[in-house]
NUVEXFI-140566 format. One record per atom (N, C-alpha, C, O): residue number from 1; residue in three letters; atom name; x, y, z. Coordinates in steps of 0.2 Angstrom, whole numbers. Layout:
BEGIN
PT resi resn name east north up
PT NUM Ala CA X Y Z
...
END
This chain:
BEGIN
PT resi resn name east north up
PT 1 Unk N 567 500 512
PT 1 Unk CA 566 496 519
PT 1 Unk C 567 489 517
PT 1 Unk O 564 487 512
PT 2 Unk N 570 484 522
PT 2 Unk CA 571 477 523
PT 2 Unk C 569 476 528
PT 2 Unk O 569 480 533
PT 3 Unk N 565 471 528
PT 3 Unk CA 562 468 534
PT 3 Unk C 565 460 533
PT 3 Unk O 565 457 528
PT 4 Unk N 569 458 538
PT 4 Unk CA 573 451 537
PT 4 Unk C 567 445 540
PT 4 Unk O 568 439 541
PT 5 Unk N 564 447 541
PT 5 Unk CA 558 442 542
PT 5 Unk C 552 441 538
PT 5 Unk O 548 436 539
PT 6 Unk N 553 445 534
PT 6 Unk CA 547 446 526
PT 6 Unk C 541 448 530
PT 6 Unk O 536 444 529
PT 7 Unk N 539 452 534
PT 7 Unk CA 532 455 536
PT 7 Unk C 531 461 531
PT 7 Unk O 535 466 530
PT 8 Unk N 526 459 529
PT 8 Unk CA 522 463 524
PT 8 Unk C 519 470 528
PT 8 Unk O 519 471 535
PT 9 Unk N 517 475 523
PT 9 Unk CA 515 483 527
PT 9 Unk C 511 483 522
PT 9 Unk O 510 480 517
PT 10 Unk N 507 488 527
PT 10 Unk CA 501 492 522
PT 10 Unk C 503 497 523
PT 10 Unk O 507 499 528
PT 11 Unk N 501 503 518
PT 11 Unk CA 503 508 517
PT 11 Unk C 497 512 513
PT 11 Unk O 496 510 508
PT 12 Unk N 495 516 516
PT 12 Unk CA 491 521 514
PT 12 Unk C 494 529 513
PT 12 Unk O 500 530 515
PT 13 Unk N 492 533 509
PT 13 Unk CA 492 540 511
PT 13 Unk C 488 545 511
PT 13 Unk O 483 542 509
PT 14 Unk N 487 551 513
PT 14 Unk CA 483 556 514
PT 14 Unk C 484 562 511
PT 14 Unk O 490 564 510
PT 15 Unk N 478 565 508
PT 15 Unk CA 480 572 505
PT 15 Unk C 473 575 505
PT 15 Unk O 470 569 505
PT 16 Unk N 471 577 505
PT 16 Unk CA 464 582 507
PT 16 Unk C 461 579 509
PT 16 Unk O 457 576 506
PT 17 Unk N 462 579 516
PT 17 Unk CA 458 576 522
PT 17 Unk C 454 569 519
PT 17 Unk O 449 566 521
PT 18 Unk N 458 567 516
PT 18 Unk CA 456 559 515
PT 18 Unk C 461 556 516
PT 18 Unk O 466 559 516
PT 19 Unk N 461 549 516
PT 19 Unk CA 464 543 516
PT 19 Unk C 464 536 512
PT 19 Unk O 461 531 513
PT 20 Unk N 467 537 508
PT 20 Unk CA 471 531 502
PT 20 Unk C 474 527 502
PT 20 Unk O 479 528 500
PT 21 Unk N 471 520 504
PT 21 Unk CA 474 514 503
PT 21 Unk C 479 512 497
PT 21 Unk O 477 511 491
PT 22 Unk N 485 512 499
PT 22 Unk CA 489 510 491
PT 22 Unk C 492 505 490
PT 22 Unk O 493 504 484
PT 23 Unk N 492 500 496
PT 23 Unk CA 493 493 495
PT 23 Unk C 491 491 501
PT 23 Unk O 493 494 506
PT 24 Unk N 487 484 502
PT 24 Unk CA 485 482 508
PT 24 Unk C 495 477 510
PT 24 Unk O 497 479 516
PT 25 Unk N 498 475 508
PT 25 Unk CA 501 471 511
PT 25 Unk C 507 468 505
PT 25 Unk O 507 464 501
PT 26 Unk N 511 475 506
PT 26 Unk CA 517 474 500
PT 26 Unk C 520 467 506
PT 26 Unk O 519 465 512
PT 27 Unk N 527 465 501
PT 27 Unk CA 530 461 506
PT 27 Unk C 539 464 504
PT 27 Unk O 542 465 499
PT 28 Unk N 542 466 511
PT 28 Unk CA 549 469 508
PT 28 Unk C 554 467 506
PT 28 Unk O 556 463 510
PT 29 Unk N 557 468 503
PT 29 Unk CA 562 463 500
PT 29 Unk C 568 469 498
PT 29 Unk O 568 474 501
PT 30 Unk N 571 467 494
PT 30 Unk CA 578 474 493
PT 30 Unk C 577 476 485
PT 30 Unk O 581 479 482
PT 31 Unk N 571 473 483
PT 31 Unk CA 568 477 476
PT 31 Unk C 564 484 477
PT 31 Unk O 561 486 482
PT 32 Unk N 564 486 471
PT 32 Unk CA 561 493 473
PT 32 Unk C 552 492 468
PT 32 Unk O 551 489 463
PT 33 Unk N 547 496 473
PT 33 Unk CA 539 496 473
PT 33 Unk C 539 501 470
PT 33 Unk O 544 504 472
PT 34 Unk N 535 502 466
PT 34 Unk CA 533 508 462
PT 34 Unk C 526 508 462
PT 34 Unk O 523 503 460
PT 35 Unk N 521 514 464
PT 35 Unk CA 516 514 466
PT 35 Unk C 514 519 462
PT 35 Unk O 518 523 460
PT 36 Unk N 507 518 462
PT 36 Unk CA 503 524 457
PT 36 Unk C 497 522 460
PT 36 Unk O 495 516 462
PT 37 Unk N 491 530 460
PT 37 Unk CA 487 529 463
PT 37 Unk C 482 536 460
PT 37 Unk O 482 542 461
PT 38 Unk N 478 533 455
PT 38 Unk CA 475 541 454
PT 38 Unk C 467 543 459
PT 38 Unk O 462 540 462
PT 39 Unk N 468 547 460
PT 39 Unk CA 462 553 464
PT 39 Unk C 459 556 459
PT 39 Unk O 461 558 454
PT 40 Unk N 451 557 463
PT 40 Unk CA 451 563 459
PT 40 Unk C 445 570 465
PT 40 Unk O 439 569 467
PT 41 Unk N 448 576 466
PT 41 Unk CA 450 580 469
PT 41 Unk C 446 587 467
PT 41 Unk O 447 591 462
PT 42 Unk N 442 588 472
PT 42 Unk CA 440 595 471
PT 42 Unk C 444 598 477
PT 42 Unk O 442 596 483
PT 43 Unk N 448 604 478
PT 43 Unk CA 449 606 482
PT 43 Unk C 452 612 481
PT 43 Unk O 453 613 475
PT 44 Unk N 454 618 486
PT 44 Unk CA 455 625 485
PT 44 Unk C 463 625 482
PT 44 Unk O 467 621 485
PT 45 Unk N 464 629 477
PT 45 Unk CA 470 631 474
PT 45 Unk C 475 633 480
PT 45 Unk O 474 637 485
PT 46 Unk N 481 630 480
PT 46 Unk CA 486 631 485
PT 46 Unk C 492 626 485
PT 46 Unk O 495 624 481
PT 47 Unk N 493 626 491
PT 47 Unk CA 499 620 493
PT 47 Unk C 497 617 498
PT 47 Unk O 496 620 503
PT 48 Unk N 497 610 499
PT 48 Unk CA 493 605 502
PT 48 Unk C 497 598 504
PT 48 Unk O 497 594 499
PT 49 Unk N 499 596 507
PT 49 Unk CA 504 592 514
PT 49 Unk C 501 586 509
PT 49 Unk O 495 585 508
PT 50 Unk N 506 580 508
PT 50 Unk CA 505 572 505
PT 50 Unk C 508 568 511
PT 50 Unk O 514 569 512
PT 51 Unk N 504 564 515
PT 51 Unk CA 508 560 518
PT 51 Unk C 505 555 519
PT 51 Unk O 499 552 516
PT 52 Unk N 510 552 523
PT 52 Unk CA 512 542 522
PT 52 Unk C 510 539 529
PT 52 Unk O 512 542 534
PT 53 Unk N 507 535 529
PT 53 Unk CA 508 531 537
PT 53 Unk C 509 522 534
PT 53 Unk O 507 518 530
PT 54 Unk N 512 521 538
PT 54 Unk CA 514 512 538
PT 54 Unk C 514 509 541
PT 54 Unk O 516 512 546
PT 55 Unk N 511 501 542
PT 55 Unk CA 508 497 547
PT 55 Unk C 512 489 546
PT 55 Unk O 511 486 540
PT 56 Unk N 516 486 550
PT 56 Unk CA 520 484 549
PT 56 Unk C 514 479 552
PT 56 Unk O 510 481 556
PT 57 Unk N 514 472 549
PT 57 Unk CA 507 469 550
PT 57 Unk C 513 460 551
PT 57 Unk O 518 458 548
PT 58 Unk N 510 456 557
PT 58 Unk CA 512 451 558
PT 58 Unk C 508 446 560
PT 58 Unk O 504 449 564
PT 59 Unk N 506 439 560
PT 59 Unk CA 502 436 560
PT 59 Unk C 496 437 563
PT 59 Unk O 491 435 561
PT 60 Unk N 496 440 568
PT 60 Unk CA 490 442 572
PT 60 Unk C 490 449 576
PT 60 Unk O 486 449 581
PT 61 Unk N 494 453 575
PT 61 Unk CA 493 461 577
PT 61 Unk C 498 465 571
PT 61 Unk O 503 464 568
PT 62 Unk N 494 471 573
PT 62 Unk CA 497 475 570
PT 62 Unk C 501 478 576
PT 62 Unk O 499 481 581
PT 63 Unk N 511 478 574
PT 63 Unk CA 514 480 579
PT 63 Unk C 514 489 579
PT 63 Unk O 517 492 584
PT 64 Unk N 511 492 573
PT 64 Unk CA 512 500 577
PT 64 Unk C 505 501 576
PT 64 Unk O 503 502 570
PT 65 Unk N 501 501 582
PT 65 Unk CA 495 503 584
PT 65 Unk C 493 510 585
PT 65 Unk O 487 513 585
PT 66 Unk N 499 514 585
PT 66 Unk CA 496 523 583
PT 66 Unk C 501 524 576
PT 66 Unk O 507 525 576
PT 67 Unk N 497 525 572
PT 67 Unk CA 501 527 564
PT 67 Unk C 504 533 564
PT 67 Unk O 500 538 563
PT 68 Unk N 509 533 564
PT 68 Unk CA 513 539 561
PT 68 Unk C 513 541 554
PT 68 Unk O 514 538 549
PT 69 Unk N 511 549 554
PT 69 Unk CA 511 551 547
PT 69 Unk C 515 554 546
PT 69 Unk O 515 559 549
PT 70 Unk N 521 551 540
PT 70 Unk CA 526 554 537
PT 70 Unk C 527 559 530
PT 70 Unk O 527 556 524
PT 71 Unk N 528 566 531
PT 71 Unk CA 527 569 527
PT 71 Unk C 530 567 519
PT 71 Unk O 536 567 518
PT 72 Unk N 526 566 516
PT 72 Unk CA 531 565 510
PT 72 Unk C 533 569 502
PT 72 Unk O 537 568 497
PT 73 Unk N 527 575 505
PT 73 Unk CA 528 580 499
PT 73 Unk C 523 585 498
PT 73 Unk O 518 583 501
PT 74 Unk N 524 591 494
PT 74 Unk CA 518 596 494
PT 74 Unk C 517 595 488
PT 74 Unk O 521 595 484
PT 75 Unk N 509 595 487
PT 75 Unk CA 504 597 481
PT 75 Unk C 502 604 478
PT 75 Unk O 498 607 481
PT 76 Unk N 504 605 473
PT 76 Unk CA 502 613 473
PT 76 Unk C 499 613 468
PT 76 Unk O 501 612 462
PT 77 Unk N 492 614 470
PT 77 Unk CA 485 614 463
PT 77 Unk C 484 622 461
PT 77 Unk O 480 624 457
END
């Protein structure tokens, strides 16, 4: 993603009913982010939904006030 105005995102994800800040305020540019983030998880053997929500942040509001979560992969412990 490009944002032609450099407004920074936070980006979280979710996976066993929790919520994981992975960066408060990357800034986007046309380079590629590489993120890593370890957990550590007690939960039941299966396949279990990873998703993403993004908040596009500018000097004094956030302009998506309801977070959409984007699915971005299944976990199979």
């Amino acid at each position: 993603m490009y944002c032609p105005v450099d407004c920074p995102l936070t980006i979280e994800f979710h996976a066993f009913g929790k919520t994981y800040l992975v960066n408060p305020s990357v800034k986007l540019t046309c380079s590629e982010h590489i993120f890593e983030k370890d957990i550590e998880v007690i939960a039941q053997p299966g396949i279990h939904p990873m998703e993403v929500t993004i908040d596009f942040l500018t000097v004094d509001i956030i302009i998506s006030q309801d977070k959409a979560k984007y699915l971005m992969g299944l976990l199979e412990l």
